[in-house]
C-alpha positions, -999 to +999 in steps of 0.1 A: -531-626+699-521-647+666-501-620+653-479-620+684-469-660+682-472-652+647-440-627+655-422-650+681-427-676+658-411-656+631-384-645+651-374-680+666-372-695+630-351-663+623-328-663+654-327-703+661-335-723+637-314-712+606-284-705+628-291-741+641-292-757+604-266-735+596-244-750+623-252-785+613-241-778+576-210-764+587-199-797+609-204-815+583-185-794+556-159-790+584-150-822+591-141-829+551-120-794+551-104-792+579-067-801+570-068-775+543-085-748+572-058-763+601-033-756+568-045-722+562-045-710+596-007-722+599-002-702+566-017-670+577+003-675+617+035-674+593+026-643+571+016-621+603+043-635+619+071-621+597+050-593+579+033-580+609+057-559+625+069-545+602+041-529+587+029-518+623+063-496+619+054-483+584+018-475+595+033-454+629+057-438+606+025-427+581+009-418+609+034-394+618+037-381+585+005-373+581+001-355+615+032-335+606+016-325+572-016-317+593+000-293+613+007-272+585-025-265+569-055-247+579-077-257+609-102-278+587-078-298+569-057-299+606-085-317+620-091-341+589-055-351+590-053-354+630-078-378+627-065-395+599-035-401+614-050-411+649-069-437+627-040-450+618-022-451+650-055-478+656-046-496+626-009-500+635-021-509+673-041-538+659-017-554+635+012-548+661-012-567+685-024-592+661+012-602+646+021-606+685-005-627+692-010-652+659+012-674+673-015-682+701-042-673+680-038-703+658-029-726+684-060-715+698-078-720+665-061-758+659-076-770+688-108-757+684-113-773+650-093-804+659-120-812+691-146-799+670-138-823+643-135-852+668-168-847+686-189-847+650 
């Protein structure tokens, strides 16, 4: 029986407390940095903004390349580069979807640590 609490106890100071303290540290850090995080946020909005789609295009354009190559090897290496460039076709998704979407994304973000701020 006392190794059981022994566990839950172990595992509440594991899952609850230190996440807890670890919250409190963070509001108070946050509250001193957050016109250089609001500032970096705006920063990184503007880079995936501008660079994003275009290096969605360069990544589909990879991608193709390296299904094209694929198709002319042997059946291992065929495989290794279809799912290369299928990886890639992820990768390009993601940015495409993330350049779309920074503007809202850090909007998002701004408020968040703007109320955050103002309720600690």
């Amino acid at each position: 029986m006392g190794y059981k609490l022994k566990h839950v106890a172990n595992i509440a100071i594991k899952y609850i407390a230190i996440p807890m303290l670890a919250i409190m540290l963070a509001s108070r850090t946050t509250v001193a940095g957050s016109v250089q995080i609001l500032t970096t946020i705006n920063s990184l909005k503007v880079v995936l903004s501008q660079v994003g789609p275009a290096l969605s295009a360069v990544l589909f354009i990879v991608a193709g390349i390296f299904y094209a190559v694929g198709q002319m090897l042997p059946p291992d290496k065929k495989a290794n580069f279809h799912t290369a460039s299928i990886n890639i076709i992820i990768g390009a998704i993601v940015v495409g979807a993330l350049s779309v979407a920074s503007t809202s994304l850090a909007l998002a973000s701004t408020h968040l640590l703007s109320n955050f701020t103002n309720v600690s």
